[in-house]
C-alpha positions, 0 to 999 in steps of 0.5 A: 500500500501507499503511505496514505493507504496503509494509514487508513487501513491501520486506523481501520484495524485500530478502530474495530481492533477487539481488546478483549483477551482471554479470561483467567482464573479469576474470570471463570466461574467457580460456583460461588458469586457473580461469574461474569459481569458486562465490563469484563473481557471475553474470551477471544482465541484469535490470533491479531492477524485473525482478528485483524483479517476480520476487522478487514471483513466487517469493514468491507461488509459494512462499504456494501451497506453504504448508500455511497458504495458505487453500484454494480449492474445497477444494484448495491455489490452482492455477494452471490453463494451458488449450492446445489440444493443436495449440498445445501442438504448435506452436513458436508455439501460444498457451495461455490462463492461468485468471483472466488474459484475455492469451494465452502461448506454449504453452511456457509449458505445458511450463515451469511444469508443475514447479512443483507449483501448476500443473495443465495442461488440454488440449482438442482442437479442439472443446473436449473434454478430451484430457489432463488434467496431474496434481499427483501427478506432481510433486515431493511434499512429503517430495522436495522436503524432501530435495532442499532438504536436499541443494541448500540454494537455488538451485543456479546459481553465485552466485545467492543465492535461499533454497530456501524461494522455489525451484522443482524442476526435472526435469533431465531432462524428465518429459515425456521421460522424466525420473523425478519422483525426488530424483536427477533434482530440482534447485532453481533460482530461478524466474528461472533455471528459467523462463530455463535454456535461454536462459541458457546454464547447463547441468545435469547429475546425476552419481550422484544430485549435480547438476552445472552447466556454465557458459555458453561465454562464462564456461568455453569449456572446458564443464567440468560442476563440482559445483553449490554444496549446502547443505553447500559453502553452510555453509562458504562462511558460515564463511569469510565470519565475522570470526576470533574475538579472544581476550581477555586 
């Protein structure tokens, strides 16, 4: 990169650059008192290139979702996942992703379709299209202000990704069922919305305010808390200001 380009990827990298580190002994739970709480770190095992490499995605997610991103054949950039529907079928189907020729477990389908820059094609086995995955099932722009309103960033504990570079997530799967509504809506990073269920992290919605559950090796007591919200956010930057000193 030139001077000027390396600079504003590093101040890209700095600004979605997760602090949290892993939880020591003192963090974990041990049966007795309050095992986590929402101004402790969580447990994070990436590596800084990993992290570094996803801080990367989200900001490229977050240009396709910008009314300034220049279109393409008309439209806002779209990530096009081609499956077959026997793979999309399969626990080890593979899908093929438009402009990149390296194949993906078909899962990916199914995780990346709550983005809003992913449309998902379908083909039978002799190619004919069977399904056709539509943009205007997903969060639109009003739902997803509202839901940033509400969340503020990403909604896991401790983790520190601003809302603007989050992804919607379906608590409850639209493939299930699950309701494109701002009360079955959360925000989460692209890191813990394309790693939930390997996480260990729980969520839940309770009359329209998400609620998470730490993994069992943090809280063995599975308790679901009110994940943290742009209001629970703007006291916690209250407490962190210094007092102010009155002058005499």
């Amino acid at each position: 990169l030139t001077p000027e380009g390396a600079a504003v990827l590093q101040r890209i990298l700095d600004a979605g650059g997760n602090p949290a580190v892993r939880f020591t002994d003192s963090y974990r739970d041990k049966g007795e008192g309050e095992p986590w709480t929402d101004d402790e770190p969580v447990d994070d095992p990436r590596t800084p290139a990993q992290k570094r490499h996803d801080v990367l995605v989200a900001a490229l997610h977050a240009a396709t979702r910008s009314l300034e991103t220049p279109t393409l054949g008309g439209d806002a950039p779209t990530l096009l996942v081609h499956v077959a529907l026997e793979d999309l079928q399969s626990p080890t189907g593979v899908a093929t992703i438009e402009g990149i020729d390296v194949p993906v477990p078909a899962d990916l389908a199914h995780r990346i379709a709550c983005t809003g820059a992913v449309q998902k094609v379908v083909f039978d086995r002799n190619g004919r299209i069977v399904r056709l995955g539509t943009k205007e099932r997903l969060f639109n722009h009003h739902q997803r202000k509202a839901i940033t309103a509400r969340d503020g960033g990403c909604i896991i504990p401790g983790c520190t990704i601003p809302a603007a570079w989050c992804e919607i997530h379906h608590v409850e799967d639209h493939a299930k069922g699950g309701p494109t509504h701002t009360d079955n809506g959360v925000l989460l990073c692209w890191w813990h919305h394309h790693n939930l269920e390997r996480s260990g992290w729980d969520i839940r919605m309770r009359n329209g305010i998400p609620e998470v559950k730490a993994p069992p090796w943090i809280d063995s007591r599975g308790t679901h808390r009110p994940a943290p919200c742009a209001l629970t956010r703007r006291r916690a930057r209250g407490r962190a200001r210094p007092p102010l000193v009155a002058r005499t």
